[in-house]
N, CA, C and O atoms as a GROMACS GRO file, in nm:
protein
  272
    1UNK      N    1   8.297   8.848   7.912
    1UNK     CA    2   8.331   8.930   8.027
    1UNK      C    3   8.365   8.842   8.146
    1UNK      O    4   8.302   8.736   8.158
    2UNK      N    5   8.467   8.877   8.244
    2UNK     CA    6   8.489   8.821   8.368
    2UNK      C    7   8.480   8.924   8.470
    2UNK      O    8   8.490   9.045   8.450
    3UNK      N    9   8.465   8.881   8.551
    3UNK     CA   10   8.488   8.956   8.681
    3UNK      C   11   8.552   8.905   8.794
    3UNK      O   12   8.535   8.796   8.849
    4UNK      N   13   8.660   9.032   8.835
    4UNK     CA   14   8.777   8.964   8.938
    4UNK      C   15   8.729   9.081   9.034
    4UNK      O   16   8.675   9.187   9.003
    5UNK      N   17   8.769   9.024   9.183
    5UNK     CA   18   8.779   9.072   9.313
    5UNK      C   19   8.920   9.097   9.402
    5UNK      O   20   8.973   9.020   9.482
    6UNK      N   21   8.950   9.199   9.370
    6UNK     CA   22   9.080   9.221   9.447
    6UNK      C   23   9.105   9.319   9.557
    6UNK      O   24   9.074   9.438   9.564
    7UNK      N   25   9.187   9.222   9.666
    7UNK     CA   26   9.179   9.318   9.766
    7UNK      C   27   9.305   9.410   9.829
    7UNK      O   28   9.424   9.394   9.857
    8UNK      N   29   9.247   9.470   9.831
    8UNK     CA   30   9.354   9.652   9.850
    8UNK      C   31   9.356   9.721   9.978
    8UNK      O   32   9.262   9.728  10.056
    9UNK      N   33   9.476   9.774   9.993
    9UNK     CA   34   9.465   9.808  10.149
    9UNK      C   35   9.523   9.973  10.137
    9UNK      O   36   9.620  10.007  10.070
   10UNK      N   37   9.447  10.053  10.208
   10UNK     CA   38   9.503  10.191  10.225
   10UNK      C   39   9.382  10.268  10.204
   10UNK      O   40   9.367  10.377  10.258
   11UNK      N   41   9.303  10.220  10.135
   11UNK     CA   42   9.109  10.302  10.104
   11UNK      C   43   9.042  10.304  10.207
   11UNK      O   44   9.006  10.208  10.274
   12UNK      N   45   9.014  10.466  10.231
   12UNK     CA   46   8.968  10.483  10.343
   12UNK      C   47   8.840  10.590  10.340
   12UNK      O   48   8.758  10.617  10.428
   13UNK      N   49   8.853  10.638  10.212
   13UNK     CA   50   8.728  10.746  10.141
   13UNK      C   51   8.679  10.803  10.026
   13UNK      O   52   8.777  10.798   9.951
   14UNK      N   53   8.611  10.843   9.978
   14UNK     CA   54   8.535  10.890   9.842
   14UNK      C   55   8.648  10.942   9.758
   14UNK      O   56   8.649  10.933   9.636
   15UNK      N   57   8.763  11.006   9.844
   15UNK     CA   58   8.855  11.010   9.665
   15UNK      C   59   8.959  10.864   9.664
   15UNK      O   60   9.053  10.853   9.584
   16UNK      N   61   8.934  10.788   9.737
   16UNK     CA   62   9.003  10.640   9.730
   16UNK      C   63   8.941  10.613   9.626
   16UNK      O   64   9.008  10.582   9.527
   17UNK      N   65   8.769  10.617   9.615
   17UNK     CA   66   8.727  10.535   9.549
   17UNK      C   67   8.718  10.590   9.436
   17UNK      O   68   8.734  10.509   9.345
   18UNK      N   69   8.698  10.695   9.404
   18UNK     CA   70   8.702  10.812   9.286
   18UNK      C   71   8.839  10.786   9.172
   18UNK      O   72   8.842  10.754   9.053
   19UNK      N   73   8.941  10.817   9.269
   19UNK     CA   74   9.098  10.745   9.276
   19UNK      C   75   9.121  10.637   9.182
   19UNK      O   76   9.170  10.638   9.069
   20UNK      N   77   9.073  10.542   9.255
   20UNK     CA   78   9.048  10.407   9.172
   20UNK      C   79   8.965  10.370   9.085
   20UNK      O   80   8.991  10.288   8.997
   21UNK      N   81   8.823  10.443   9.107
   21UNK     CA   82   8.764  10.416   8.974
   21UNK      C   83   8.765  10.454   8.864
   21UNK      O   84   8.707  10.400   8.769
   22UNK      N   85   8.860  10.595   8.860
   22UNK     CA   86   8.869  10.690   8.745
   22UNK      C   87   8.960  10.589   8.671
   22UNK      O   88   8.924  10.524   8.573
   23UNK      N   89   9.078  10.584   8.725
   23UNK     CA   90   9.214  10.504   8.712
   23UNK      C   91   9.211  10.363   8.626
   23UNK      O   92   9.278  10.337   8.526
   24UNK      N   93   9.087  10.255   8.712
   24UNK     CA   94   9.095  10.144   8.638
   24UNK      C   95   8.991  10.144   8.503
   24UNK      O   96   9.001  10.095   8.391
   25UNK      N   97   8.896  10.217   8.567
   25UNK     CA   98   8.767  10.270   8.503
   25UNK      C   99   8.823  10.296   8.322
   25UNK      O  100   8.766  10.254   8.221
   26UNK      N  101   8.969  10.390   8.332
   26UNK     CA  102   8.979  10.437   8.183
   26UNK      C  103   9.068  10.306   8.108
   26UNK      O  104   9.127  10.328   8.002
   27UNK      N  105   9.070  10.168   8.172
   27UNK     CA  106   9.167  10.098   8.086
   27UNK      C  107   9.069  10.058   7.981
   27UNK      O  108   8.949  10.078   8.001
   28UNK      N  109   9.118   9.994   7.855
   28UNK     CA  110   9.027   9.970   7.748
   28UNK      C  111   9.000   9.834   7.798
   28UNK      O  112   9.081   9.771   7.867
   29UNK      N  113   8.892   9.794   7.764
   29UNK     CA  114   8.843   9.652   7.840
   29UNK      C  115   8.799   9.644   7.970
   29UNK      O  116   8.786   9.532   8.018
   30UNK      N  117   8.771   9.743   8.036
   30UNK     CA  118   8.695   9.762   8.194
   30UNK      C  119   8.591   9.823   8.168
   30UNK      O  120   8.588   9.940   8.131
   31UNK      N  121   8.476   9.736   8.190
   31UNK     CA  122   8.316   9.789   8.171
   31UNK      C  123   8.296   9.870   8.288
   31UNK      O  124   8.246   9.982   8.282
   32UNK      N  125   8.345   9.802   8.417
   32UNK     CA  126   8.276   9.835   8.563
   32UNK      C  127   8.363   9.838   8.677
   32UNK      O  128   8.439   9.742   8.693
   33UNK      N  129   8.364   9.937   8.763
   33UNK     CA  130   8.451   9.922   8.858
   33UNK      C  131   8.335   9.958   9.024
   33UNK      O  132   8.261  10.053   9.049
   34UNK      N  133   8.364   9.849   9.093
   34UNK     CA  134   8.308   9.876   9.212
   34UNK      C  135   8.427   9.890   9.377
   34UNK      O  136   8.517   9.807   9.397
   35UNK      N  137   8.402   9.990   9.459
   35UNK     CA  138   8.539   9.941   9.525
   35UNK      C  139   8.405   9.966   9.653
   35UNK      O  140   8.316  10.050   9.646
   36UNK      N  141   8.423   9.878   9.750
   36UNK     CA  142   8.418   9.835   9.820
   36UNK      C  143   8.484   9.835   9.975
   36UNK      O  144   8.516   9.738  10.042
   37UNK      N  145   8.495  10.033  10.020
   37UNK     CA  146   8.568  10.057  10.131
   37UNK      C  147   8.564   9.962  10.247
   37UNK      O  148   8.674   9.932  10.294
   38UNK      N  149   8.436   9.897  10.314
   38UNK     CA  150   8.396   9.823  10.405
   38UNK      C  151   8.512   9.685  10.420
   38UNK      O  152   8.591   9.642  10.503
   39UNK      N  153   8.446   9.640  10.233
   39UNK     CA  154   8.565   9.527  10.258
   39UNK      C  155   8.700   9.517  10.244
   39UNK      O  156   8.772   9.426  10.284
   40UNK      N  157   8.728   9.611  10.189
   40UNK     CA  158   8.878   9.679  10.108
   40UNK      C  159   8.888   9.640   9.959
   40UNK      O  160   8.988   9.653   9.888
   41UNK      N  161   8.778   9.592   9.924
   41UNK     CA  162   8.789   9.568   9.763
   41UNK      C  163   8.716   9.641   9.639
   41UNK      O  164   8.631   9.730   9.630
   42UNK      N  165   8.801   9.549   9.532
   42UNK     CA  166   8.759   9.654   9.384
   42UNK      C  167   8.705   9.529   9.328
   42UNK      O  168   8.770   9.424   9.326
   43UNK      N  169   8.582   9.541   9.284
   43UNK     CA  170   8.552   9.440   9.165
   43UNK      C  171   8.492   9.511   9.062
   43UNK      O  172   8.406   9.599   9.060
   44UNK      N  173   8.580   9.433   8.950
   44UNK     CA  174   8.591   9.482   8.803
   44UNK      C  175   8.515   9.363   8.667
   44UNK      O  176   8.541   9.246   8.639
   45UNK      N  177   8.468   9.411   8.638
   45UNK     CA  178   8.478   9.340   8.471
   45UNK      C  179   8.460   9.385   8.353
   45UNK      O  180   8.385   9.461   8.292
   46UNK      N  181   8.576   9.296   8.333
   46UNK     CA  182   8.694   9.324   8.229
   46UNK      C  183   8.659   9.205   8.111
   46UNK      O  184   8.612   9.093   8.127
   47UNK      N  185   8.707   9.283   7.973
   47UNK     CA  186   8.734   9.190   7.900
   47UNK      C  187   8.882   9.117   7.894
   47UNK      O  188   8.968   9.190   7.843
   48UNK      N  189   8.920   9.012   7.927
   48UNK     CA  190   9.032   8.978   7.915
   48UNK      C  191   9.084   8.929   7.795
   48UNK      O  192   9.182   8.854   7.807
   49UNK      N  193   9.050   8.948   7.702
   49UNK     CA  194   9.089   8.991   7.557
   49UNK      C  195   9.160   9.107   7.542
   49UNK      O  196   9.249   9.111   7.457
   50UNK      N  197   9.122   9.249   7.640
   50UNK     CA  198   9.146   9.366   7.596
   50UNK      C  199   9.279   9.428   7.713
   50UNK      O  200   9.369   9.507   7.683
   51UNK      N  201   9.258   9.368   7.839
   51UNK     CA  202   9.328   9.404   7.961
   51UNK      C  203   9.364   9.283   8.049
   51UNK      O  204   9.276   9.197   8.041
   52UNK      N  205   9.438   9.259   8.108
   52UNK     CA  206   9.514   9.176   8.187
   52UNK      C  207   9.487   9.239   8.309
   52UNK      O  208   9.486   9.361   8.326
   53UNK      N  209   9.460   9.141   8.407
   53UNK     CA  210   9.484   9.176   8.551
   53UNK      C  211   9.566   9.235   8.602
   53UNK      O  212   9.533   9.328   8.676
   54UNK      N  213   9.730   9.198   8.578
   54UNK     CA  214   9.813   9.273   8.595
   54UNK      C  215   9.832   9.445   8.587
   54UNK      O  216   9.876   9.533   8.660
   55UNK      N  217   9.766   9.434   8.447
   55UNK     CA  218   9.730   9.606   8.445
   55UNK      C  219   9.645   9.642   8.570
   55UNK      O  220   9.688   9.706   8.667
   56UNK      N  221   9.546   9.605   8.559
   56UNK     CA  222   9.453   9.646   8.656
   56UNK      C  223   9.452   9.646   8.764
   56UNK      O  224   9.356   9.682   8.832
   57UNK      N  225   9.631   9.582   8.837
   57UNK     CA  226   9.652   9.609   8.976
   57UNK      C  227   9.741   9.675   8.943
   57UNK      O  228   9.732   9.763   9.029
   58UNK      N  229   9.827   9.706   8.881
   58UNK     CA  230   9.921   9.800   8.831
   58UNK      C  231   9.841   9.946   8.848
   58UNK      O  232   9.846  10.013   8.951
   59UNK      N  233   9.788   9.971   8.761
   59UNK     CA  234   9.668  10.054   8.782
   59UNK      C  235   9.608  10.144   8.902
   59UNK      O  236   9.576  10.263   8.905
   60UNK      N  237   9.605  10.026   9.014
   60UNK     CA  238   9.541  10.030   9.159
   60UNK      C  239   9.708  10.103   9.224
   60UNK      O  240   9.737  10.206   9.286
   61UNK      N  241   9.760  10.029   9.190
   61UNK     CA  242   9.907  10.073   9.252
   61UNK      C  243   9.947  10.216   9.228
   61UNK      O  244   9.969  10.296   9.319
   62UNK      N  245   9.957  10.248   9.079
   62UNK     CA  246   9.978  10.400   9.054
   62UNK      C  247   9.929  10.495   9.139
   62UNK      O  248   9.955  10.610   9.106
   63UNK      N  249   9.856  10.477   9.253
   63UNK     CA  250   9.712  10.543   9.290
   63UNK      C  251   9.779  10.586   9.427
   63UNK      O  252   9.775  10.697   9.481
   64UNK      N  253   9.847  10.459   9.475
   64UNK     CA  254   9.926  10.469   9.589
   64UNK      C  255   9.897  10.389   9.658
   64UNK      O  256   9.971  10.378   9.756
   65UNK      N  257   9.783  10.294   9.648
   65UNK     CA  258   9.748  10.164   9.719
   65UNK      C  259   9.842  10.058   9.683
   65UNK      O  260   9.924  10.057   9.591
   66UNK      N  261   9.817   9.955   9.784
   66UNK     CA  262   9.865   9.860   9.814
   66UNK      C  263   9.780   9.724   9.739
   66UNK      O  264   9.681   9.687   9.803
   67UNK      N  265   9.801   9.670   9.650
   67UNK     CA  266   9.712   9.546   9.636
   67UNK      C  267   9.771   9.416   9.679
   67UNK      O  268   9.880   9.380   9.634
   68UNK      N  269   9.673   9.314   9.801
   68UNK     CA  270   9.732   9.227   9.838
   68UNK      C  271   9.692   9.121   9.764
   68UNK      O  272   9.742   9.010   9.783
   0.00000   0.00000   0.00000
């Protein structure tokens, strides 16, 4: 397992985070999703065997956020 920290801009409340956790939450290979309104971040871990980062800001993006 790894865990990455990425930061996102446009989350501002409970369906941001709902939003995003449902979203990255269902890729295969994401154990955990935490988002982090205060700081503007999502930290995840992932098997990177199963999912790529890329997905997982891809993912964040579908949502309507911004990942910087």
């Amino acid at each position: 397992m790894e865990t990455v920290t990425i930061k996102v801009e446009g989350m501002s409340c409970q369906h941001c985070v709902n939003s995003i956790e449902g979203s990255v939450g269902k890729l295969e290979g994401v154990s955990t999703v935490m988002v982090d309104l205060d700081r503007g971040t999502v930290s995840i871990d992932f098997d990177p065997e199963k999912v790529t980062k890329d997905k997982m800001k891809d993912a964040i993006e579908d949502q309507g956020y911004d990942v910087l």
